[in-house]
C-alpha positions as CSV (number, residue, x, y, z in Angstrom):
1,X,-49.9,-40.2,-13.0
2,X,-46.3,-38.7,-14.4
3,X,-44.6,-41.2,-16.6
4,X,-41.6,-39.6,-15.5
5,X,-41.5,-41.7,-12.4
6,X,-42.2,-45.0,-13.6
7,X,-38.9,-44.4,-14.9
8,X,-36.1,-44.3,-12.5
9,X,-33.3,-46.8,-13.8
10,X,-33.9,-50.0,-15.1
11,X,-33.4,-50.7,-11.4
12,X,-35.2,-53.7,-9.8
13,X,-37.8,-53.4,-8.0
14,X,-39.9,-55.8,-6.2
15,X,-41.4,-57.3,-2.8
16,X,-39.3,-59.8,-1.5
17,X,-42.1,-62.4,-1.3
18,X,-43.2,-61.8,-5.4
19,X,-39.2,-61.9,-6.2
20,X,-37.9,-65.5,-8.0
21,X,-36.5,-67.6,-5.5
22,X,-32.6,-67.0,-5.2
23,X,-29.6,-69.4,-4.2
24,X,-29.1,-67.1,-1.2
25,X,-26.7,-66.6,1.6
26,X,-28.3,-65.8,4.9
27,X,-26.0,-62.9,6.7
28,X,-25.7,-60.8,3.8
29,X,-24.4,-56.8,4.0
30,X,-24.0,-53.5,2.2
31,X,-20.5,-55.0,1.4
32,X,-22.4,-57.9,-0.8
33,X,-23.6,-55.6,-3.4
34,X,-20.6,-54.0,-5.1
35,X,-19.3,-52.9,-8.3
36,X,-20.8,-52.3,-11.6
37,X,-24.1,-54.0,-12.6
38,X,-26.4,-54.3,-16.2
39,X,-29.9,-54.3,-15.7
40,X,-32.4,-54.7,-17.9
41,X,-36.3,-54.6,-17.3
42,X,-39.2,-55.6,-19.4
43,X,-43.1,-55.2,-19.3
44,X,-46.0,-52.7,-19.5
45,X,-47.2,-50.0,-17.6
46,X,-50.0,-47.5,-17.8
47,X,-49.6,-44.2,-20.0
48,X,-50.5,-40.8,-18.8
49,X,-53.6,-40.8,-18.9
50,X,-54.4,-43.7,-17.1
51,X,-56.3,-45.5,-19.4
52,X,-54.2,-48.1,-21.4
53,X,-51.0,-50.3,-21.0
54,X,-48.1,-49.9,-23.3
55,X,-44.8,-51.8,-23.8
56,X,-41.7,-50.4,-21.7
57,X,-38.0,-51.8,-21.4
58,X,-35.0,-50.1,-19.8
59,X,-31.4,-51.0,-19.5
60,X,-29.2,-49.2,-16.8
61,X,-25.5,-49.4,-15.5
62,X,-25.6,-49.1,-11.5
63,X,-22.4,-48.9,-9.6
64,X,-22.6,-49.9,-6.0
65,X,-19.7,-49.3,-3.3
66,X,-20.0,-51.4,-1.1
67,X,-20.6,-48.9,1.6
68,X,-24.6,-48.6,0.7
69,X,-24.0,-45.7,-1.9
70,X,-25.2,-45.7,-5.6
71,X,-24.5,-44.2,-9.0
72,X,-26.2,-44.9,-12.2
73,X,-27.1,-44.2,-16.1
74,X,-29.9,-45.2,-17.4
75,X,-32.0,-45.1,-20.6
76,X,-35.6,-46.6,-21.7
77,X,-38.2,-47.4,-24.7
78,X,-41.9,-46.4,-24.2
79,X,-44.4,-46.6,-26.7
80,X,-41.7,-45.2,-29.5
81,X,-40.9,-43.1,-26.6
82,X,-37.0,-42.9,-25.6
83,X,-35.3,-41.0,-23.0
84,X,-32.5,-41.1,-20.7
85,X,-31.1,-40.3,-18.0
86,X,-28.7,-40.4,-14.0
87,X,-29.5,-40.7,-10.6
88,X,-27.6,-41.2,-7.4
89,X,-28.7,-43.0,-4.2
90,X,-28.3,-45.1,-0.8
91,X,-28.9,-48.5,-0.6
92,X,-28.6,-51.1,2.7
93,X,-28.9,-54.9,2.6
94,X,-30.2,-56.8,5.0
95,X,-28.9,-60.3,6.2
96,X,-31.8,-61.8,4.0
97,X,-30.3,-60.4,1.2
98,X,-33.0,-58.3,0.5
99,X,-31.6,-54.6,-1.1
100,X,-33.3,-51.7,-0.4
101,X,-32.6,-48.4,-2.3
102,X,-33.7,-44.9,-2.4
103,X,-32.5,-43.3,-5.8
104,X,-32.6,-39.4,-6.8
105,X,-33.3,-40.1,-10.7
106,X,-32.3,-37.2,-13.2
107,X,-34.8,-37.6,-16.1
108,X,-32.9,-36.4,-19.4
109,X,-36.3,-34.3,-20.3
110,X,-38.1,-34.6,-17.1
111,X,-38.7,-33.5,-13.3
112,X,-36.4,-35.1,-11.2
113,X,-37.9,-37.2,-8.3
114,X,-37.0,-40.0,-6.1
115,X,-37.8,-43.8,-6.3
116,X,-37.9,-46.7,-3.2
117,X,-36.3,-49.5,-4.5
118,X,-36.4,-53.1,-3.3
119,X,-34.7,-56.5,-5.0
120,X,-32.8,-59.5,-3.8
121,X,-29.4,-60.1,-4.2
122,X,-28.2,-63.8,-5.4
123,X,-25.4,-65.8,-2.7
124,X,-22.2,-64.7,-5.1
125,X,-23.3,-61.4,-5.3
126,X,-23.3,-61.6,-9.4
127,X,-26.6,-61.2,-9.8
128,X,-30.3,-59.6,-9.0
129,X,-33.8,-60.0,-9.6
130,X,-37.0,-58.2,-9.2
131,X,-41.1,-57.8,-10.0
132,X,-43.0,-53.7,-9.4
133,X,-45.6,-54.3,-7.0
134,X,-46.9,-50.7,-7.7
135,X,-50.3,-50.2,-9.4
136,X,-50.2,-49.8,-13.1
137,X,-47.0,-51.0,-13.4
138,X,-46.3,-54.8,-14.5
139,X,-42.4,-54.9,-15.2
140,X,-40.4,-58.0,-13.8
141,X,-36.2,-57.8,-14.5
142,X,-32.8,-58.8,-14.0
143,X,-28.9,-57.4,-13.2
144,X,-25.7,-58.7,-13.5
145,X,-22.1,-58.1,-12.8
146,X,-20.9,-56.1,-15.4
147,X,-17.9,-57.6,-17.5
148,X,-15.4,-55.0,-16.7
149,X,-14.7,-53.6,-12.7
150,X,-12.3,-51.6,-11.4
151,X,-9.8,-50.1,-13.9
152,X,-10.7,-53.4,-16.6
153,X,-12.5,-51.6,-19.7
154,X,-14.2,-52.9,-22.4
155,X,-13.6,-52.7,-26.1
156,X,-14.8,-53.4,-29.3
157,X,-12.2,-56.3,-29.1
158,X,-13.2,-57.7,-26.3
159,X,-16.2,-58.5,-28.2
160,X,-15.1,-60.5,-31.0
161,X,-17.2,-63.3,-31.3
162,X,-20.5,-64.8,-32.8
163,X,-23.2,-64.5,-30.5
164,X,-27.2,-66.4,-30.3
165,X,-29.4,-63.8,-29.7
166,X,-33.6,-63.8,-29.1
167,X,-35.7,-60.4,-28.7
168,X,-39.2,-60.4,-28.0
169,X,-41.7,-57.4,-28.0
170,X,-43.5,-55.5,-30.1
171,X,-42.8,-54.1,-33.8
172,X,-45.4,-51.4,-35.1
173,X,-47.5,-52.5,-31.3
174,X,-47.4,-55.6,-32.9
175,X,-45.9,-58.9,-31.0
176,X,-42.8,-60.2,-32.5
177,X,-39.8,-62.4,-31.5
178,X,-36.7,-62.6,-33.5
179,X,-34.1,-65.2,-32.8
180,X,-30.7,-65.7,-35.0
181,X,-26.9,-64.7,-34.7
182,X,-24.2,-61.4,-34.4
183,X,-21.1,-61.6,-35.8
184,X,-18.7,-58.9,-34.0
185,X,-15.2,-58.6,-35.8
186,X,-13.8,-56.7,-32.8
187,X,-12.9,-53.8,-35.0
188,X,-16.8,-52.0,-34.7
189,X,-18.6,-54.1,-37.6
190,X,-21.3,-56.7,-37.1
191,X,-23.3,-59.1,-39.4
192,X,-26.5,-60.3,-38.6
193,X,-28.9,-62.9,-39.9
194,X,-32.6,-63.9,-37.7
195,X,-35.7,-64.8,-38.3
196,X,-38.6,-63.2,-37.2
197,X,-42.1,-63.7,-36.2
198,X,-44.6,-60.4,-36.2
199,X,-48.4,-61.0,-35.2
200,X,-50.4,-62.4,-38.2
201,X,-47.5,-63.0,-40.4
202,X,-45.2,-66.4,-41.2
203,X,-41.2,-66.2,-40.4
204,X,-39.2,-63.8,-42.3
205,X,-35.7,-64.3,-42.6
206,X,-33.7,-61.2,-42.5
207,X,-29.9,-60.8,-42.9
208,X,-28.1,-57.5,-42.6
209,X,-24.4,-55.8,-41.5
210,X,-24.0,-52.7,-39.4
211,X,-21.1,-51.2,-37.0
212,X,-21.2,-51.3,-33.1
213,X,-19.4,-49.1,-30.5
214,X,-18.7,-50.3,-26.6
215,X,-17.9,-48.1,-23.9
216,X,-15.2,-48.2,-21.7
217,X,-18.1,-49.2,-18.8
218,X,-18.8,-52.1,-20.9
219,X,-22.0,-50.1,-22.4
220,X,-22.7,-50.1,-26.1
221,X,-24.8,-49.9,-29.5
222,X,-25.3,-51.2,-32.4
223,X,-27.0,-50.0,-35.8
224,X,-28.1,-52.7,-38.6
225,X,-29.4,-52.0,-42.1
226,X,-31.5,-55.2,-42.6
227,X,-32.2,-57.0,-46.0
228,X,-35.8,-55.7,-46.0
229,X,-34.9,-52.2,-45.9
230,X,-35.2,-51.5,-42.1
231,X,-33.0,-51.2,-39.7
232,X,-32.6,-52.0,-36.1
233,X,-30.8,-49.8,-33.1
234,X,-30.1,-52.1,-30.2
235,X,-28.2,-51.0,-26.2
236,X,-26.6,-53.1,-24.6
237,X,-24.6,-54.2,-21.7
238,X,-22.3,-56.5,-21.6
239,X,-22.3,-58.7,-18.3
240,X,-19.9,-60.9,-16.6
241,X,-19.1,-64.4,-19.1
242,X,-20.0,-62.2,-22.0
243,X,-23.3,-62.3,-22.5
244,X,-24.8,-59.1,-23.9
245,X,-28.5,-57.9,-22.7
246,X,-30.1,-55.9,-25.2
247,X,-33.1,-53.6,-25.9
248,X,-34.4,-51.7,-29.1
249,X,-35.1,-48.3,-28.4
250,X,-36.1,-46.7,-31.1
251,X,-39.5,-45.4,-32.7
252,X,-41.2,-48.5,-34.3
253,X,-40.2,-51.0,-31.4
254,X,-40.4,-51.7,-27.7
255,X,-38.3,-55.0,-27.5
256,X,-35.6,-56.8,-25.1
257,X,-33.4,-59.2,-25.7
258,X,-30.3,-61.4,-24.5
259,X,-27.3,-62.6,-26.7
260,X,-24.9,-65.1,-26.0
261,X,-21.6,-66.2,-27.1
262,X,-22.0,-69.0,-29.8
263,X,-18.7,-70.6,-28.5
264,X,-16.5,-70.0,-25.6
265,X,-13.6,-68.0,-26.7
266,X,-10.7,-69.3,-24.5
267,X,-6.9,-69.6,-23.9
268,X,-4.4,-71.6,-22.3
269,X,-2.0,-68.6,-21.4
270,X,1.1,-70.5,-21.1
271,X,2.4,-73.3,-24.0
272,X,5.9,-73.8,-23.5
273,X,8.1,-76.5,-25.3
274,X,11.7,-77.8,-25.7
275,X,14.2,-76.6,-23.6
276,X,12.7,-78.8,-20.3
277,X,9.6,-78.8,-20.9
278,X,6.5,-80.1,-22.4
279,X,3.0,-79.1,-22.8
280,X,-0.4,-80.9,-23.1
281,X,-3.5,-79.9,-24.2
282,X,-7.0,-82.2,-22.8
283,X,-10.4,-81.6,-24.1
284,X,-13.9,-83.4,-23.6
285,X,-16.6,-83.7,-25.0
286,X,-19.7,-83.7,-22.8
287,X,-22.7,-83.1,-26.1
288,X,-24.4,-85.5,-28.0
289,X,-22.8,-85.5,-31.1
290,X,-19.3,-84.6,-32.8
291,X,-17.4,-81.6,-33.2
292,X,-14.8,-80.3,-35.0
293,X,-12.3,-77.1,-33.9
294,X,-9.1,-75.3,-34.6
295,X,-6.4,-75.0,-31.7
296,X,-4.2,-72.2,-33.2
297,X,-0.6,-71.5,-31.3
298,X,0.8,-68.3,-30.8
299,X,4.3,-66.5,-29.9
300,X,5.4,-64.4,-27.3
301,X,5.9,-61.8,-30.3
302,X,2.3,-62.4,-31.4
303,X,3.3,-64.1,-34.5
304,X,1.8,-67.6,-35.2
305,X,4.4,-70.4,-33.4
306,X,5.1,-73.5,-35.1
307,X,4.7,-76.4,-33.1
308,X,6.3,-79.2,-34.8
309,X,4.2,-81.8,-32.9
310,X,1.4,-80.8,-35.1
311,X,3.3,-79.7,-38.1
312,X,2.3,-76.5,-38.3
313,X,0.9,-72.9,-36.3
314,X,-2.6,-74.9,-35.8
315,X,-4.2,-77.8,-35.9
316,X,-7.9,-78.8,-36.5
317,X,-9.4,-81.2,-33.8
318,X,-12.3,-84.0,-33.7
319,X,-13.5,-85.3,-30.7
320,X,-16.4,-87.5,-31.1
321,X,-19.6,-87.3,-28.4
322,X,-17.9,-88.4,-25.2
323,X,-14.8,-88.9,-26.6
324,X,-11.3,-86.8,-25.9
325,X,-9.0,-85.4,-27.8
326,X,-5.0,-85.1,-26.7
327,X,-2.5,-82.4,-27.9
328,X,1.0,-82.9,-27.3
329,X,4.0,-80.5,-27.4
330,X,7.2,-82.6,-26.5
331,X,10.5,-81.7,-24.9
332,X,12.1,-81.4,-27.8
333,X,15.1,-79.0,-28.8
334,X,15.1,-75.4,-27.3
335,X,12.6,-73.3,-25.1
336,X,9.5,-72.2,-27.1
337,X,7.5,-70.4,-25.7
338,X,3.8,-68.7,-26.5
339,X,-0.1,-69.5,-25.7
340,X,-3.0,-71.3,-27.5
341,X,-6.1,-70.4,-28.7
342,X,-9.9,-71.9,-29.5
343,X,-13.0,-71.7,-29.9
344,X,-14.7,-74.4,-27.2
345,X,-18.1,-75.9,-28.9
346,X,-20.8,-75.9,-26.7
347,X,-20.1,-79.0,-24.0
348,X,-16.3,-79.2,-24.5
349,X,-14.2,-78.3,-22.0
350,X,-10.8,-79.1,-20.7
351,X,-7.4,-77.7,-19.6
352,X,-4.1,-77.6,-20.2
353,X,-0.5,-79.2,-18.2
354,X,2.8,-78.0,-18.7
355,X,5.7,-80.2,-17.4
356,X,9.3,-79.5,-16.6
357,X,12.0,-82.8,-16.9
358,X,13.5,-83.1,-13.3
359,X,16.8,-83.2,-12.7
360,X,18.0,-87.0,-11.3
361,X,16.3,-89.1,-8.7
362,X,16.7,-86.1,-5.9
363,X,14.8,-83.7,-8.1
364,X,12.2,-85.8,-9.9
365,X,10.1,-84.0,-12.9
366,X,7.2,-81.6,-12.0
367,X,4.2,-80.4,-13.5
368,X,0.8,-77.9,-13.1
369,X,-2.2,-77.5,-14.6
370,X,-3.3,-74.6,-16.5
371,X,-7.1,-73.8,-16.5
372,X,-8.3,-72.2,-19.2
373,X,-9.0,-68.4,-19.5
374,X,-11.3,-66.3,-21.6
375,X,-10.0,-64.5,-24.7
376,X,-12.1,-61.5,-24.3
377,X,-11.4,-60.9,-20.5
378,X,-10.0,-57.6,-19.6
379,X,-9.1,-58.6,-15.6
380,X,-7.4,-61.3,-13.8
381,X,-6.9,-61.4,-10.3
382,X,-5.7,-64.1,-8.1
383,X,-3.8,-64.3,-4.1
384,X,0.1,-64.3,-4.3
385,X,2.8,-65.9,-1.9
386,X,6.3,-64.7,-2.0
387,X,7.4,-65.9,2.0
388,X,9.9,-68.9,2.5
389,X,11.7,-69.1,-0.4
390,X,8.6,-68.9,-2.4
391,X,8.5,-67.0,-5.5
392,X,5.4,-65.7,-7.9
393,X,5.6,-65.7,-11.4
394,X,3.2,-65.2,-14.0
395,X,2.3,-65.3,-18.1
396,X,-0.2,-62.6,-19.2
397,X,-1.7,-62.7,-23.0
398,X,-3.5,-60.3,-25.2
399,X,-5.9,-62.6,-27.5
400,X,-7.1,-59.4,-29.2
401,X,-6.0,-57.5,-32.4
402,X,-5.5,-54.4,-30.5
403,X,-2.8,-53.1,-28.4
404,X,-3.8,-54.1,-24.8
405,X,-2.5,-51.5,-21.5
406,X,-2.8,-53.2,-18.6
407,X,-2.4,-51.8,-15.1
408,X,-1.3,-54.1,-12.4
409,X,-1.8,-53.5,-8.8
410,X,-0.3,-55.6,-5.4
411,X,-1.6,-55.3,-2.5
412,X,-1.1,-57.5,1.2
413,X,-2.9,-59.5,3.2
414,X,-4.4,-56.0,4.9
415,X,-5.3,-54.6,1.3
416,X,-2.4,-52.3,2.1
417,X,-0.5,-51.0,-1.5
418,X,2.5,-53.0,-2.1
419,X,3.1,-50.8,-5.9
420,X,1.4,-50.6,-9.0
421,X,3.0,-51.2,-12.5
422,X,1.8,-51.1,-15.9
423,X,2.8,-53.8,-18.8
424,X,2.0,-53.0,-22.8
425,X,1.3,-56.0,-25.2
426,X,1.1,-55.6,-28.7
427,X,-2.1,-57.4,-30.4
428,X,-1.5,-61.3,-29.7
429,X,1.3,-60.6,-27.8
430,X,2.3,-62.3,-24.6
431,X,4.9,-61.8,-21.6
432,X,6.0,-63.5,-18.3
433,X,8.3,-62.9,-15.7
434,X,8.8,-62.9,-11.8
435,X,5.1,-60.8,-10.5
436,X,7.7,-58.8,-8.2
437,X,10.3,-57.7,-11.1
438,X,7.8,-55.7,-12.4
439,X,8.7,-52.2,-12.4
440,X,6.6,-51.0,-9.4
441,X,6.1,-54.7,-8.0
442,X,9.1,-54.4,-5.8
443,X,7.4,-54.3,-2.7
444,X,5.8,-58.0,-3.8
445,X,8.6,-58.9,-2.4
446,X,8.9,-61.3,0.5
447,X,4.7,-60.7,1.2
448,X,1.9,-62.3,0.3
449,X,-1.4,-60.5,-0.7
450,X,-3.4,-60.1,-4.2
451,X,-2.7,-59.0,-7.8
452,X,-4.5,-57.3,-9.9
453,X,-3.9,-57.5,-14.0
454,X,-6.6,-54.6,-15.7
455,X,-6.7,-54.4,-18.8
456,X,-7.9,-50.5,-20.3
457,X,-7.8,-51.7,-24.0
458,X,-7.3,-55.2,-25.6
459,X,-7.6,-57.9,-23.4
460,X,-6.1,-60.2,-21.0
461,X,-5.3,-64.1,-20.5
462,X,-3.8,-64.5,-16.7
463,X,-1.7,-67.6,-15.2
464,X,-0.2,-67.2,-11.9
465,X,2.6,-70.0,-11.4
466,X,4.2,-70.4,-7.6
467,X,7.7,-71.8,-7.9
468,X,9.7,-73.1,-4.4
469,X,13.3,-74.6,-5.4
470,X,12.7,-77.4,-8.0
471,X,8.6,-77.6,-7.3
472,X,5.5,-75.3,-8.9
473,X,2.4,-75.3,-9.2
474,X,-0.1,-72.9,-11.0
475,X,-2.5,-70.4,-9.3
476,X,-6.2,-70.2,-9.7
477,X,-6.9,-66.9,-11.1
478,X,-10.6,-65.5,-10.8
């Protein structure tokens, strides 16, 4: 038996009737499974010889077409055994949603070789899961949707948060499982504090810093020089909501692992005040018990905006377990305009209104709700209509400390090019304007079809507002 090909990608493979049971939608096709996808697998398989099971984890980035052709990268921990390496293939799915490949895998150090493939495919498409059925192999795994698509990249930016994270495998062939948190700054440094339990041994806390990089394809690494004098290597992927999955390939451990955001890093993209108009903030809390966090206000320029309701650039909220909380920005003096910031604790949610004074009893006073976007999301997208004295606008922000380019790209109702324009932000910058004066957007003009906002560096905060004479309304953006 060649180790070699029990090692094809990190991609999923399994029998449909050994698979998880999926939320699935009968009358899938090859156009379901599209785009970039993390995977990450975890178990044990024979070694060469045949004669005893070792540890084994992969993580992989696949890109699918839509058309039943795949690309992929792909690296993997054996036995303090680590290799990587590419492979190309065809894929078809059937109305079951049941995903068939056959890959051509590229071993970094090996014989190349080709792999059958089968996993399902969940209803949305985000998501896949798998179990081997081969002999001598006992690996079960999971894919995702990675963060970025298209011409959206990821950055060390767009990961500025603190993260949860748990790992489990083996240390020295030893079990272990460590659980604790990651602080990423977004400028390539990262903090780390766990404890861990190792076979035969009480829980060690460990703290430690180290620096990470992220790849444009939402791939990364990260290096941490613990308090005990090791240090740990971790891949990753980021996936779509910002979760990161993880494994440890280096020589003393065979481990996997999945961090999440601590708190939901979000934005209302538009806050304007005065001049007309008012803005409201409404959050909720859903959990058990209190929680406290800061709403911070910035300006168009990217400096912090005073917001005299609050008497200051932020404010600290309270909201007690099932209580709300209510900020208020009141028509009052002239136009301010800029975003808001925060940090959501987990079971608070909420969105924002912005309100314009009407004009008399024949043009009465209208408003919109604003949903809340992610801070560290580097594409927005939502459906545009510019027909019948209709007219688009929009309010992009860039959250992040670094200077965000973002491409964006009209097409109709036929997926037919209507222009393509590109807007610069400064870190914490924001902008809005008419979608179809930007330069490029012209042909926006008098259609409807889809937008586009992609975000190569930094990162984006989208709000689509539809305006028709004295009424609006704001735009779902996904």
């Amino acid at each position: 038996m060649k180790i070699q090909k029990l090692l094809p990608a990190g991609t999923l493979l399994c029998l449909a009737s050994l698979c998880p049971a999926l939320l699935r939608a009968e009358g899938c096709t090859n156009a379901s499974y599209y785009g970039s996808y993390i995977s990450q697998l975890q178990g044990t398989m024979l070694d060469a010889a045949g004669t005893s099971y070792q540890g084994y984890t992969a993580l992989s980035k696949e890109v699918a077409d839509g058309n039943g052709n795949v690309t992929g990268t792909y690296n993997y921990q054996m036995n303090a055994v680590a290799g990587t390496g590419t492979y190309t293939g065809t894929y078809s799915v059937s109305s079951a949603c049941v995903v068939t490949e056959t890959l051509h895998v590229t071993p970094g150090a090996a014989v190349a070789f080709t792999e059958n493939v089968t996993f399902e495919l969940s209803a949305t498409g985000d998501s896949t899961v798998g179990a081997t059925t081969s002999t001598g192999i006992i690996i079960s795994g999971q894919s995702y949707r990675a963060a970025a698509q298209g011409a959206a990249k990821c950055s060390a930016a767009s990961l500025a948060s603190t993260y949860n994270f748990v790992t489990f495998g083996d240390v020295n062939l030893a079990p272990a499982a460590t659980a604790g948190q990651l602080t990423l700054d977004g400028n390539g440094n990262v903090s780390y504090s766990a404890g861990q339990n190792v076979e035969k041994k009480t829980n060690v806390s460990l703290t430690g810093s180290g620096t990470y990089t992220v790849n444009a394809d939402c791939t990364g690494s990260m290096t941490i020089k613990r308090n005990d004098s090791f240090s740990d290597t971790f891949d990753f992927g980021v996936i779509l909501g910002g979760g990161l999955l993880m494994i440890e390939p280096d020589t003393t451990a065979v481990s996997f692992g999945f961090a999440a955001p601590e708190a939901i890093q979000a934005v209302m993209a538009d806050f304007p005040f005065g001049g007309g108009w008012t803005s409201i903030l409404y959050f909720d809390n859903t959990g058990p018990a209190s929680v406290t966090f800061t709403v911070n206000f910035i300006g168009d320029n990217g400096s912090p905006m005073t917001v005299p309701a609050v008497g200051g650039t932020s404010t600290s909220v309270t909201i007690p377990a099932g209580g709300v909380a209510v900020i208020t920005a009141p028509n009052s003096g002239s136009l301010t305009q800029g975003y808001a910031t925060f940090a959501l604790p987990p079971g608070v949610g909420g969105y924002g209104v912005f309100r314009q004074v009407g004009g008399g009893a024949s043009l009465p006073g209208q408003e919109a709700v604003s949903p809340f976007s992610s801070s560290v999301a580097t594409m927005g997208t939502f459906a545009f209509d510019n027909v019948n004295g209709l007219v688009t606008t929009y309010a992009i922000a860039n959250p992040s400390g670094s200077t965000a380019n973002i491409t964006v790209t009209a097409t109709d109702t036929n997926g037919g090019s209507l222009g393509t324009g590109t807007i610069t932000l400064a870190p914490h910058a924001k902008a809005e304007g008419v979608l179809s004066g930007i330069t490029g957007l012209s042909g926006a003009s008098g259609k409807q079809g889809r937008v586009v906002f992609s975000a190569t560096s930094g990162s984006v905060a989208v709000l689509g507002i539809r305006f028709e004479a004295g009424a609006f309304t704001s735009i779902p953006v996904r």
